[in-house]
Legacy VTK file of the C-alpha trace (Angstrom):
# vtk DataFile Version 3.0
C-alpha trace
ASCII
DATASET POLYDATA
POINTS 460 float
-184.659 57.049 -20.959
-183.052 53.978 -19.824
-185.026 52.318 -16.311
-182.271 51.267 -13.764
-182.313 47.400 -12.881
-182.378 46.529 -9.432
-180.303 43.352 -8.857
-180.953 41.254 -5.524
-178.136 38.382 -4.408
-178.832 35.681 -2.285
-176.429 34.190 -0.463
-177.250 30.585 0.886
-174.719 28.687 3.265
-174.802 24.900 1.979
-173.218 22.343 4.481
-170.140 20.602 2.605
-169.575 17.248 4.453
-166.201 16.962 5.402
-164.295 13.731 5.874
-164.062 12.206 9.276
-160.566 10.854 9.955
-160.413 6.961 10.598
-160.028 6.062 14.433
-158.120 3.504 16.064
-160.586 3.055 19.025
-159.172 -0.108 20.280
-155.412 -1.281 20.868
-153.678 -2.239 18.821
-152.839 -5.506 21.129
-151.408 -8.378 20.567
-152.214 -12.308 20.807
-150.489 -15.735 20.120
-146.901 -15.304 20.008
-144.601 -17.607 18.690
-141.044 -17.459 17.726
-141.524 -16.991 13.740
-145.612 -15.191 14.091
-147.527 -12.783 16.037
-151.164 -11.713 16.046
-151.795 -8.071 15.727
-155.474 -6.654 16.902
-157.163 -3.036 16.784
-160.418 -1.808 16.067
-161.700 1.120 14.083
-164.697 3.437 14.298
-165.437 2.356 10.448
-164.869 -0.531 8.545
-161.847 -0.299 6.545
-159.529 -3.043 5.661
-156.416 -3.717 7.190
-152.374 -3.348 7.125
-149.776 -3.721 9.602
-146.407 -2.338 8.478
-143.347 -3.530 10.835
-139.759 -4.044 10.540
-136.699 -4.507 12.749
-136.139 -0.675 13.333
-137.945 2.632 12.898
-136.317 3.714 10.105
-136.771 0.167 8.443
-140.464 -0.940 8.287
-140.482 -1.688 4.771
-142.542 -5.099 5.594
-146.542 -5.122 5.241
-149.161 -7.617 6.302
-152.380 -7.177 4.830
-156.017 -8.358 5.386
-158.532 -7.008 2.274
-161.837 -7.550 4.434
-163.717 -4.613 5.042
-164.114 -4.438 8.794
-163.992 -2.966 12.341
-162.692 -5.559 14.181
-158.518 -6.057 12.723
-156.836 -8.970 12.777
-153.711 -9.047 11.013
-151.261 -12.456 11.626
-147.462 -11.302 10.630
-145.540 -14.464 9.524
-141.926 -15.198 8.546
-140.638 -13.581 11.829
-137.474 -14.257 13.033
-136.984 -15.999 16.882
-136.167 -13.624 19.904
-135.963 -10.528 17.518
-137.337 -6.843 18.363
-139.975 -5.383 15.919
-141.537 -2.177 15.318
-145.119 -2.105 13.928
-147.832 0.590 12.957
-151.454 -0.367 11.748
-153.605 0.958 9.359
-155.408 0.448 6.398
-154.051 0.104 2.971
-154.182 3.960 2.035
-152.540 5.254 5.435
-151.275 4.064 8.998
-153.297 5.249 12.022
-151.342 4.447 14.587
-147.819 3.452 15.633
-144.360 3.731 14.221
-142.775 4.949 17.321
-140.918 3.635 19.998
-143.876 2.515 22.231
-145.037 0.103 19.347
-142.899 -3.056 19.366
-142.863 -6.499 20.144
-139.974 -9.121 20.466
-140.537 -12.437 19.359
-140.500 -15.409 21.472
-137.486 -17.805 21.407
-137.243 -20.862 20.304
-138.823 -23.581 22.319
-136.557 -25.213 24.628
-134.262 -21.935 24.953
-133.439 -21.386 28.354
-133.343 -18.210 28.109
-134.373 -15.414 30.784
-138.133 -14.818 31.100
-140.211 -12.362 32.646
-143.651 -13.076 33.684
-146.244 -10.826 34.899
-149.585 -12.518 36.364
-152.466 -10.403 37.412
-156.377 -11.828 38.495
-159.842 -10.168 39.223
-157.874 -7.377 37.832
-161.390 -6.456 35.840
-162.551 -3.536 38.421
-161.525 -0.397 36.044
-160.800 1.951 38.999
-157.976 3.294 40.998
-157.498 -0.151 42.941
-156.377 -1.865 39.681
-154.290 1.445 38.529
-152.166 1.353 41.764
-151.838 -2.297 41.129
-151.005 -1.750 37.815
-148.338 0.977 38.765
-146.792 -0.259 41.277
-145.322 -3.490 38.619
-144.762 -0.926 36.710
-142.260 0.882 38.406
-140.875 -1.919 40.324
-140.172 -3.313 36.817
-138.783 -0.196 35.408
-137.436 -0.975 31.749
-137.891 -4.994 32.029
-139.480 -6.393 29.360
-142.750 -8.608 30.153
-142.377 -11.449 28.059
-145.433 -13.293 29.835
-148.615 -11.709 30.740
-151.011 -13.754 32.138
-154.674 -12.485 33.164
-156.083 -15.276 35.568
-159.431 -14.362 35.031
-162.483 -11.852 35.910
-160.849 -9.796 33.329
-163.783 -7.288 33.464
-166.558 -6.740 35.955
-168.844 -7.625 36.822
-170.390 -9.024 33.656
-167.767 -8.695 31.199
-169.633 -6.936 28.769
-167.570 -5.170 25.730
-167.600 -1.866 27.544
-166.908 -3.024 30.880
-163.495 -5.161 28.380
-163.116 -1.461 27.433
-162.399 0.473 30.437
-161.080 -2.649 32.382
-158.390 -3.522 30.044
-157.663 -1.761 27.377
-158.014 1.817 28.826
-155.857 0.278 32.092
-152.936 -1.255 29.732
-152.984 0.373 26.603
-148.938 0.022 26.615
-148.302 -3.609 27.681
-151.453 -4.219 25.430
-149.426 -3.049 22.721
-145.959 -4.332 23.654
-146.305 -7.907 25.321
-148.916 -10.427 24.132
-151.487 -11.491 26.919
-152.975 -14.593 27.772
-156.060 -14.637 29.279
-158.615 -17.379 31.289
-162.190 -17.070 31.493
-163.414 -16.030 34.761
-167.034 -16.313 35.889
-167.607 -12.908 35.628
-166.160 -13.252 31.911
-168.716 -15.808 31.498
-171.785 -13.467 32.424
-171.338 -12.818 28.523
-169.163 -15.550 26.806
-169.781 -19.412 26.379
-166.883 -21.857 26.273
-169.849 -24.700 24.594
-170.266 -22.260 21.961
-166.687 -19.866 21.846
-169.426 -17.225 21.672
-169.667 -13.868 23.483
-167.748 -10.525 24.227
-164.395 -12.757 25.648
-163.957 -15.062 22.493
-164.964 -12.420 20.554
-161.843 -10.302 21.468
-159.162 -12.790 22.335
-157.392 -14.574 19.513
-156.200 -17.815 21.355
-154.321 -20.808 20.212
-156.734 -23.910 19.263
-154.387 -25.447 16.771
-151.271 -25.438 18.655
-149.897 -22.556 16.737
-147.377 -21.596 19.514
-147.028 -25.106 21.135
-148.163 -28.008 22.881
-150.754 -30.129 21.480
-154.396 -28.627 19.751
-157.008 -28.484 22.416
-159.858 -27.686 19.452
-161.029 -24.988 21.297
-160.397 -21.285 22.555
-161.205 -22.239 26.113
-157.895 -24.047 27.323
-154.958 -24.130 25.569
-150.999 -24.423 25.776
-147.927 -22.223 24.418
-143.868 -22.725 24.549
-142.279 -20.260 25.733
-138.065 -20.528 26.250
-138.164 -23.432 28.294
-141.714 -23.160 29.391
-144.759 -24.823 28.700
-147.661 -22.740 29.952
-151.490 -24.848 30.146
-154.796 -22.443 30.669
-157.610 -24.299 31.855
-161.188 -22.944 31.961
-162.190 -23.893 35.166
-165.588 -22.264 34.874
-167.561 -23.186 31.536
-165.865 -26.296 30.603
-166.242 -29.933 31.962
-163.999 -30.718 34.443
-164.592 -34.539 34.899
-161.679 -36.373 34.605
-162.769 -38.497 31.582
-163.894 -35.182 29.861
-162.687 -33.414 27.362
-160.603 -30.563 28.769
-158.574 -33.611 31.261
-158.225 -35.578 28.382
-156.507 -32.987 26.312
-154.597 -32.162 29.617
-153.088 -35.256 29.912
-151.613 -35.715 26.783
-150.551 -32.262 26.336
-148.284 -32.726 29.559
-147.133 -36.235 28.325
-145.879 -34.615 25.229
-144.220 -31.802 26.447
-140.300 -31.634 26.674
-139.910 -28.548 28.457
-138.007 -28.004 31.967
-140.784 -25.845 33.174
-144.611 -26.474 33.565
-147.217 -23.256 34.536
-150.577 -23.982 34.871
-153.313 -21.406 35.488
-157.094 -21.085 35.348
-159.495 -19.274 38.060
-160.963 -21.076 40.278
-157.808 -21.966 43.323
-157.843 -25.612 44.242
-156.334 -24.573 48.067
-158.400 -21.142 49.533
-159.782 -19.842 52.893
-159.990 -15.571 51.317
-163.366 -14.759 49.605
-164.058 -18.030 48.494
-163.414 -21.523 50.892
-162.088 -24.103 48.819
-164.049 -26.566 51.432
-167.170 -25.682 50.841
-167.595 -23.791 47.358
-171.272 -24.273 47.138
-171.082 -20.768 45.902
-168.902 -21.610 43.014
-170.249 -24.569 42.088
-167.815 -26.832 43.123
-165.646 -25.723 40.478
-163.076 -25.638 42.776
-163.094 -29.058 44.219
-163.201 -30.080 41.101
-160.088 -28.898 40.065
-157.990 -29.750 42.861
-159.711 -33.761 42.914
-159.115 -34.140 39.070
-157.003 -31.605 37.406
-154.208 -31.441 40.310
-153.661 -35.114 39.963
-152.904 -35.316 36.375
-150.650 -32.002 36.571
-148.525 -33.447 39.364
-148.429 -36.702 37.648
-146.674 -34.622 34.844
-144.589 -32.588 37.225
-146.052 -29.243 36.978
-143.906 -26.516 38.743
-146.365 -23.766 39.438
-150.163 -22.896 39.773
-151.827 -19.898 39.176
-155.452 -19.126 40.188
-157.427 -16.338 40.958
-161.294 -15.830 42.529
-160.636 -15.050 45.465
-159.428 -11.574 46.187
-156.329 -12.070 48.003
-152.898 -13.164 47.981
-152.338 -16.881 49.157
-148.866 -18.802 48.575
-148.297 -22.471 49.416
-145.248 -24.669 50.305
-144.068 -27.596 48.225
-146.945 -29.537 47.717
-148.007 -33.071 46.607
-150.848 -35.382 46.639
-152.981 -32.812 48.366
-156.339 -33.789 46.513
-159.134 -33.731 49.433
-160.443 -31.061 52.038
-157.922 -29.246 53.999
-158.422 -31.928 56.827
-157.417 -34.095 55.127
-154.110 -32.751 54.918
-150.742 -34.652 55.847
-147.280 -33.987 56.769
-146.367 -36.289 53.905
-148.024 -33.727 51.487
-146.029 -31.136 52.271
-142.901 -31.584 50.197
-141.049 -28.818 51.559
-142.497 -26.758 54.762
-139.784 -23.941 54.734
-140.657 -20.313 53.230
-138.351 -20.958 49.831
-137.015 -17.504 49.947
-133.408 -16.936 49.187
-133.538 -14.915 52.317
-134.826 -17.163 54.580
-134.536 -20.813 54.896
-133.617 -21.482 50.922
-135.300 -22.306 48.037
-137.401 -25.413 47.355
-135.617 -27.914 45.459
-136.663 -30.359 42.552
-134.256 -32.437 41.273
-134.871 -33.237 38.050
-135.476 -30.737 35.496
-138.854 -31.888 33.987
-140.855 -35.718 34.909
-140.528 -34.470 38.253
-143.899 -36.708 39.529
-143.214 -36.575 42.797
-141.276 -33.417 43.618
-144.199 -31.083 44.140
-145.592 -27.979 42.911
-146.050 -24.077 44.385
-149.660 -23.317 44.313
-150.742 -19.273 44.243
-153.719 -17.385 44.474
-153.396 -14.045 42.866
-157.025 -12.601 42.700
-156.406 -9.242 44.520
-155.303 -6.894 41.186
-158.949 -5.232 41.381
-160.287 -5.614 44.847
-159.704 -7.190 47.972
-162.791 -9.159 49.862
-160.760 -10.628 53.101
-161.745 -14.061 54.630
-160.068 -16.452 56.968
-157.096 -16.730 55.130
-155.587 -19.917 57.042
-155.642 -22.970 54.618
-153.455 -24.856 56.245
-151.600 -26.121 52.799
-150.385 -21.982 52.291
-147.243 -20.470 53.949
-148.272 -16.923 53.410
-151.245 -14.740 52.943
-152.549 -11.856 52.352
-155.883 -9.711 52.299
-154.264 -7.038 49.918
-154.073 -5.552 46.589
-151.229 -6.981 44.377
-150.067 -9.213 41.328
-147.499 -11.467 41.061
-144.252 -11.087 38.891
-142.296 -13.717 38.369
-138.813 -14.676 36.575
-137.622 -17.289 35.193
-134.273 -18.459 34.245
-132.662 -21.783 32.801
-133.164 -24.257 36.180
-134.292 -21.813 38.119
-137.883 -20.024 38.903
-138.152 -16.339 41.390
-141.422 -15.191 42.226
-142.499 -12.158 44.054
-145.952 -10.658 45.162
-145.534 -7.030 44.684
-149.009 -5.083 46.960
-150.318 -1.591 45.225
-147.797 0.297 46.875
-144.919 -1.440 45.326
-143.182 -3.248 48.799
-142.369 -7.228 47.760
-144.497 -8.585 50.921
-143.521 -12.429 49.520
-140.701 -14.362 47.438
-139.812 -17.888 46.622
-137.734 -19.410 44.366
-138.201 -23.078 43.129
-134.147 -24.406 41.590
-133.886 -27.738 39.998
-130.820 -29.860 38.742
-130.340 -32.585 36.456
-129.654 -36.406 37.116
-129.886 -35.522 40.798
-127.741 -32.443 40.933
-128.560 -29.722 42.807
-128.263 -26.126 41.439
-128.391 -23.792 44.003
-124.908 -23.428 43.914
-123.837 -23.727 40.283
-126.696 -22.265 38.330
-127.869 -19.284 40.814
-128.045 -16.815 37.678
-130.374 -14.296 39.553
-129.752 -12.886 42.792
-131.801 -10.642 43.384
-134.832 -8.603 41.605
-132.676 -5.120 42.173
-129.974 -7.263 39.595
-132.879 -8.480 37.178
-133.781 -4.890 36.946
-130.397 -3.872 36.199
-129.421 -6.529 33.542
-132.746 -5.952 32.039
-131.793 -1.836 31.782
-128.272 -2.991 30.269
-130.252 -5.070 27.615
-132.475 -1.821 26.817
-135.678 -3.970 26.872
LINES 1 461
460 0 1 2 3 4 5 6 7 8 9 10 11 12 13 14 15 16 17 18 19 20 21 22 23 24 25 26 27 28 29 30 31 32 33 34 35 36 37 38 39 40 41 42 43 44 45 46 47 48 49 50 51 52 53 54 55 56 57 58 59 60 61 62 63 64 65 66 67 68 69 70 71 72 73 74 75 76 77 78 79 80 81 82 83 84 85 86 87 88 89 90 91 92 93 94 95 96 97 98 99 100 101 102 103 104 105 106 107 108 109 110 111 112 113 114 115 116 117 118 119 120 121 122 123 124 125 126 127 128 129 130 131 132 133 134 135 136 137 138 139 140 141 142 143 144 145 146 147 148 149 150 151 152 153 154 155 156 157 158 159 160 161 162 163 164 165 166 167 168 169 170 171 172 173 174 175 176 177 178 179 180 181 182 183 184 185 186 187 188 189 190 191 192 193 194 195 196 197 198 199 200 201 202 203 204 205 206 207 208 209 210 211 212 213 214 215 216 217 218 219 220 221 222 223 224 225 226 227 228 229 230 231 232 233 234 235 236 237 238 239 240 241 242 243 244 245 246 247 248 249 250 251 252 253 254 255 256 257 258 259 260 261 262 263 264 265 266 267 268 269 270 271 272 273 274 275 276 277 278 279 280 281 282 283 284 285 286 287 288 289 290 291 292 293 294 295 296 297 298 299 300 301 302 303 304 305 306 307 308 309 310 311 312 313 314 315 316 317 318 319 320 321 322 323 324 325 326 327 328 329 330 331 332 333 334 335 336 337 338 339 340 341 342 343 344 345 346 347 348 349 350 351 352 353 354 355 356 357 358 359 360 361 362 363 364 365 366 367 368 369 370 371 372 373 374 375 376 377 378 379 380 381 382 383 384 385 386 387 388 389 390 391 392 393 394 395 396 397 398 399 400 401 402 403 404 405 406 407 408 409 410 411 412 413 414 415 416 417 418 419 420 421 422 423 424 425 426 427 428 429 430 431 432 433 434 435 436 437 438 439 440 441 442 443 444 445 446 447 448 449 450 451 452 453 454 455 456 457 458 459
């Protein structure tokens, strides 16, 4: 008699690891553009090695740039560009792209230097407060800009409060632009909140650690050796960041030194200088008595000032404090704001197109003695009043903004645009050759509503 066999099965549930799909958790963004190269940044949530794919249209980005190392941190440099052309780009690893190929990933080379060739320049400071100040700021150039193309964007410092830590980078910059991030290249300064966790001595910290900056003079002007002030061409442009905060500012120092003959050897009809800490001030901080800023300030405007208007500079940007300040035509201002003359003042008119005209420089670069627009632009993030009444400004204002600014062969518009997106200031700056005046001849923008137009004709 046969016995009947009881059979038991177990069934066990055994955890199969599944693949996690590679992140782009950072950018992609880009740094030092020039007219034939172009930096290309992300970061991934594992190491992986890196590929950027690009080419002149969607359907043709046969091209690859490739970086074997095995890391989180991308950095990709695409060479053999051609000048003042439109490129699409993805990024990736070798094996797959992660993000990109569409039409919100692009960037458009920078012309050759010299070109005078319409510019667009967006300048933002103390833009580093990650909340719904700097997003109204933010959207209000937006939409007054509407399909322009920045060209320019400058950040003038305090990039990321308040100690510029690799989070606070995070939700202060690239969570507020992710698009311009990936469209526009930006230039940065160091700002003393930057510096609560970077060192210009050293190029250390969470700043130099994420901005790729030009050292060697790879998109113009002369090497500085070092990632805290530098220079770039663009058009007919020559744009100079100082680091008014880590670096020596004595006049026989190293960061004047370089200064001087970087400006002696520049050709270009245009000169833009920026760094953080104003020369001229009365908002949050008193350019008279910046104890509280170590002087940095003074400094500037008794040794940096005089070398730039030496060279003819056209335009400075600054940030620190948190409000909007605009001066006249200015020269030779270099002591405390009693010290001021009449004989300083170049030009004492408002140099709007809609009021009493625009300042005037004759000559298009060498200009020693023609003057220079000084701006304070710190109010992107926050606002923190003060007197406002430096008697070297024409305008000013204790309210949220950023600047944008165009410019275009001989001549140079500017515009504070406030959160809301009302143009509370303009000027305009023309210059002519061999004497020649061009506000007649050479008045190639008229207005912003026309900049916005040709820009929509151009599709950028």
């Amino acid at each position: 008699m046969r016995r009947a066999l009881a059979v038991a099965f177990v069934l066990a549930l055994v955890d199969v690891p599944v693949a996690k799909a590679l992140q782009v958790t950072r950018g992609p963004y880009l740094q030092i553009g020039t007219p034939t190269s172009i930096v290309v940044r992300w970061h991934t949530d594992e190491a992986t090695d890196s590929r950027v794919t690009y080419g002149a249209a969607l359907g043709e980005m046969g091209n690859e740039a490739d970086d074997a190392s095995v890391t989180t941190e991308h950095e990709v440099n695409i060479t053999d560009l051609l000048p003042a052309t439109k490129y699409h780009y993805a990024v990736g690893d070798q094996s797959a792209s992660l993000a990109g190929a569409d039409t919100e990933h692009f960037f458009i080379t920078a012309p050759l230097p010299g070109t005078p060739v319409p510019t667009r320049i967006w300048a933002i400071g103390d833009s580093g407060t990650a909340n719904n100040n700097a997003r109204a700021v933010r959207d209000a150039y937006y939409g007054f800009a509407g399909n322009s193309y920045a060209d320019v964007w400058l950040m003038l410092g305090d990039n990321a409060y308040p100690d510029g830590t690799d989070a606070q980078y995070q939700a202060a910059v690239f969570d507020m632009y992710p698009e311009t991030l990936r469209q526009t290249v930006v230039w940065p300064t160091l700002g003393n909140h930057d510096a609560r966790s970077a060192s210009s001595p050293n190029e250390s910290g969470v700043y130099y650690g994420i901005f790729s900056l030009p050292k060697s003079a790879e998109a113009g002007g002369l090497p500085s050796g070092t990632e805290a002030y530098y220079s770039f061409d663009y058009g007919n442009i020559h744009f100079i960041c100082l680091d008014s905060h880590d670096s020596p500012r004595a006049t026989a120092g190293a960061m004047l030194t370089w200064l001087q003959s970087d400006l002696s050897a520049t050709l270009q009809d245009w000169v833009i200088a920026f760094w953080h800490h104003p020369p001229y001030s009365r908002g949050s901080h008193n350019s008279d008595n910046d104890g509280d800023s170590g002087g940095r300030m003074r400094q500037m405007r008794e040794n940096a000032l005089p070398i730039l208007e030496e060279a003819g500079v056209d335009l400075v940007l600054s940030g620190h404090s948190h409000s909007y300040e605009r001066s006249f035509l200015l020269h030779g201002h270099y002591g405390k704001s009693t010290g001021l003359t009449a004989q300083m003042i170049v030009d004492d008119g408002d140099g709007s197109m809609r009021g009493a005209g625009p300042y005037a420089k004759s000559t298009a670069n060498d200009a020693t003695s023609e003057g220079a627009v000084y701006a304070v632009a710190g109010s992107s993030g926050k606002t923190s009043g003060g007197s406002l009444n430096h008697p070297v400004m024409f305008t000013s204002f204790n309210t949220l903004g950023s600047m944008a600014i165009e410019v275009e062969a001989l001549r140079l518009d500017a515009v504070f645009l406030d959160n809301t997106g009302s143009v509370l200031d303009d000027f305009t700056i023309e210059k002519g050759r061999d004497g020649t005046a061009v506000t007649a001849r050479n008045r190639l923008v008229t207005s912003w509503g026309q900049m916005r137009q040709r820009a929509s004709q151009q599709g950028k």
